[in-house]
C-alpha positions in Angstrom: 19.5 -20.7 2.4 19.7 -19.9 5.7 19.0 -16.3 7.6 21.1 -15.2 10.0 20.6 -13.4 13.2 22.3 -10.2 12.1 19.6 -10.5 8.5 16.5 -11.7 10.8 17.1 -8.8 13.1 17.0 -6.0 10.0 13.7 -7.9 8.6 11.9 -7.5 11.8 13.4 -3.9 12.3 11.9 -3.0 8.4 8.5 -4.6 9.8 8.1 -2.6 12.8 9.4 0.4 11.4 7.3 1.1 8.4 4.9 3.2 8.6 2.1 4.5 5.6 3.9 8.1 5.1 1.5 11.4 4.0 2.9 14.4 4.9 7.4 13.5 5.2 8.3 14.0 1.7 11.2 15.6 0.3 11.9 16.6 -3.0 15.1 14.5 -3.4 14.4 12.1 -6.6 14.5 8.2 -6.2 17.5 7.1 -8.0 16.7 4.5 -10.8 18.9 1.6 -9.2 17.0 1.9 -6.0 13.5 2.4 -7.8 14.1 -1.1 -9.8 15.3 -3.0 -6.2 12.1 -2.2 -4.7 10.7 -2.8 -7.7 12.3 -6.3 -8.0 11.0 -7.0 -4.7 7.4 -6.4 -5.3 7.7 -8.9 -8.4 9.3 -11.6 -6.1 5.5 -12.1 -4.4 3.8 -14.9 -4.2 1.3 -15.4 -6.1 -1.9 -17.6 -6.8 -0.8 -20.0 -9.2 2.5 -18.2 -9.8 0.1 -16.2 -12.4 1.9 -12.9 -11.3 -0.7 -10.6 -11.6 0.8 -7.4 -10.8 1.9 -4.5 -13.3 3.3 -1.0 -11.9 2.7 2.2 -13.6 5.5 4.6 -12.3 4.5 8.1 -12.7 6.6 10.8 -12.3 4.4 13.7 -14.2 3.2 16.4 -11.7 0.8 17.2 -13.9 -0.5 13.5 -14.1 -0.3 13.5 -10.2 -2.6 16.7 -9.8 -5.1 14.5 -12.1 -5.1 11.6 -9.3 -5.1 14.3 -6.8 -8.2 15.4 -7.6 -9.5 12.0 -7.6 -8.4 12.2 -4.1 -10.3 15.3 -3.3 -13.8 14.1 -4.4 -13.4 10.8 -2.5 -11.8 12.6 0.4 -15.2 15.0 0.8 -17.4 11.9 0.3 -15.9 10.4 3.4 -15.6 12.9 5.5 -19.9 13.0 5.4 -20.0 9.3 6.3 -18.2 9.7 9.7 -20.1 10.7 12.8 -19.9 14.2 13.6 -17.7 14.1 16.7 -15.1 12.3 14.2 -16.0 14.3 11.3 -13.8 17.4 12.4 -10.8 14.7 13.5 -10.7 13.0 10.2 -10.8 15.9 8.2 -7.6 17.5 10.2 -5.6 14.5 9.1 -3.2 14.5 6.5 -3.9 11.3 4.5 -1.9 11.8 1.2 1.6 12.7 -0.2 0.2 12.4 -4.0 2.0 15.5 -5.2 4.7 16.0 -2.2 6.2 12.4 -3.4 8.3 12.7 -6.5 6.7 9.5 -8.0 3.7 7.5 -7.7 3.3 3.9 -8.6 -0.2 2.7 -9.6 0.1 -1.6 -9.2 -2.6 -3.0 -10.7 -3.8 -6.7 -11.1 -4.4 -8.2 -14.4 -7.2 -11.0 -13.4 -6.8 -13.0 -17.1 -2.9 -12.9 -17.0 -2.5 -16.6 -16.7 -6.3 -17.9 -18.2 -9.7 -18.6 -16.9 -8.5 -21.7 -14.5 -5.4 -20.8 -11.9 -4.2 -23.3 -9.5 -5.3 -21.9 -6.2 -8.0 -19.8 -7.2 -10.8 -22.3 -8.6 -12.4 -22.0 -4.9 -11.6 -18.3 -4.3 -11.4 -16.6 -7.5 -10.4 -13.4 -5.5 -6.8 -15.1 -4.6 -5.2 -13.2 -7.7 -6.3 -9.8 -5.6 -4.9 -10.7 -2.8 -1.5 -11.7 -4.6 -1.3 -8.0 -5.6 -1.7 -7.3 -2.4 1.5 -9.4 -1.5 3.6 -7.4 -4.3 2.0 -4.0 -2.5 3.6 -5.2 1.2 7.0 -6.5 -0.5 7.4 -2.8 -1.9 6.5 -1.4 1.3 9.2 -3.1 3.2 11.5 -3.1 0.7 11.1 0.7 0.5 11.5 1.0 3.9 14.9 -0.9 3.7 15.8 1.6 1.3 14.8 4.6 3.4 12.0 5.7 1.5 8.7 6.2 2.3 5.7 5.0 1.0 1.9 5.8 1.9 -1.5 4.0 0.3 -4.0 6.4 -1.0 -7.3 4.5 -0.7 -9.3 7.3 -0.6 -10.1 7.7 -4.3 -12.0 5.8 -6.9 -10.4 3.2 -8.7 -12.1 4.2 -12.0 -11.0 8.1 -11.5 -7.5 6.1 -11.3 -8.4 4.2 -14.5 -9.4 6.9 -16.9 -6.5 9.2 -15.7 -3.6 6.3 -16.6 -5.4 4.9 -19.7 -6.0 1.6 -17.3 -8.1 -1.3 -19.8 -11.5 -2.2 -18.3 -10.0 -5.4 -17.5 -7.2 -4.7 -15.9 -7.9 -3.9 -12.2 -6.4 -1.2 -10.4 -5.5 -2.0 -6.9 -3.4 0.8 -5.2 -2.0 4.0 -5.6 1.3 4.2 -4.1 3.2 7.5 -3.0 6.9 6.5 -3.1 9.9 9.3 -2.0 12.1 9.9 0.6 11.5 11.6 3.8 12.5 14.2 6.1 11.5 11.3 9.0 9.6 8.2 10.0 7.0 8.8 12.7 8.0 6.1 15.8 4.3 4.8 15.6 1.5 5.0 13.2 0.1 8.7 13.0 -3.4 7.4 13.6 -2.5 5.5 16.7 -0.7 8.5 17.6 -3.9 10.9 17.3 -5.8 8.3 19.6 -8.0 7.8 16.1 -7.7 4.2 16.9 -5.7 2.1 19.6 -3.1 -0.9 18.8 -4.9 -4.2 19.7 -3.8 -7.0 21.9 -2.1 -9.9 19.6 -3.3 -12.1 22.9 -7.0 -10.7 22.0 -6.6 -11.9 17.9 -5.6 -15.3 18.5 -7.8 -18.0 18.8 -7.1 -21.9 19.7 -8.6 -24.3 17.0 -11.6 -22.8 16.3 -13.2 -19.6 16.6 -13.4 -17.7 20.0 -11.2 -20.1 22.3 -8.8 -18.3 23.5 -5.3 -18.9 25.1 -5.6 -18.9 29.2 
């Protein structure tokens, strides 16, 4: 199958234009057809042995949603004391979630026994079926964006708050929580780069030349 210019441009255009959304949502629901695309796309990863790890939770309960918030809340004031003091007051101005602005949440977990003890391509790393989640995470985050919808990853909470909120078995891991709506607008670049918490680095200064710390003249 081949891409064409026209398709190539619109993947790199969804690339550079997603950004993790917190405080853009608008009320309008996701329709179901659009929810299951994006959907589709995050089950199209790759994975570690084609083991497929992933599940989704979609929840759509306010109710349930002010449960994860508050998961939020208690991680949120834990980090804000681990932070220096002259970027204590910074990080607690940001807005850093959209868990009850979004109308629906997705919760994708990884389920770490899904395909037996022994995967192909995890026998070395046994974390590889972690990372595949991760994969399924990024396809719905561009595929969203393709679809005009924002999403933003809520790290800041405990994965076991997530887990006895959703009814989440111990072995089942839960990797992200996933604020999923449309927006009222897409920042041009990342909102942290933006409040000068962090600058964008150099790709010249990431890549190295067969080994470690030879760079490109």
């Amino acid at each position: 199958m081949t891409i064409s210019e026209a398709e190539r441009e619109a993947l790199y255009k969804v690339i550079y234009s997603r950004r993790d959304v917190r405080g853009q949502f608008v009320a309008d629901p996701v329709p179901e057809e659009v929810l299951q695309r994006v959907l589709h796309a995050a089950h199209h990863a790759p994975s570690v042995g084609f083991m497929q790890p992933w599940d989704f939770i979609v929840v759509r309960d306010v109710a349930v949603r002010k449960q994860v918030k508050n998961g939020f809340d208690i991680a949120h004031r834990e980090a804000a004391g681990m932070f220096p003091e002259e970027k204590r007051e910074q990080y607690c101005s940001f807005k850093l979630e959209g868990i009850t602005e979004a109308p629906l949440g997705i919760c994708v977990t990884c389920d770490r026994k899904r395909s037996g003890d022994v995967v192909i391509g995890r026998t070395a790393n046994p974390e590889m079926d972690l990372y595949s989640t991760v994969c399924a995470v990024q396809n719905l985050w561009l595929a969203a964006r393709a679809e005009n919808l924002g999403v933003g990853w809520v790290s800041i909470i405990h994965h076991d708050h997530v887990r006895e909120v959703l009814g989440i078995p111990e072995d089942i891991v839960p990797v992200a929580w996933l604020c999923v709506g449309y927006v009222s607008f897409f920042h041009e670049t990342p909102e942290l780069e933006q409040a000068g918490w962090l600058p964008r680095l150099g790709l010249d200064e990431l890549i190295h030349e067969e080994r470690w710390g030879k760079k490109t003249v």
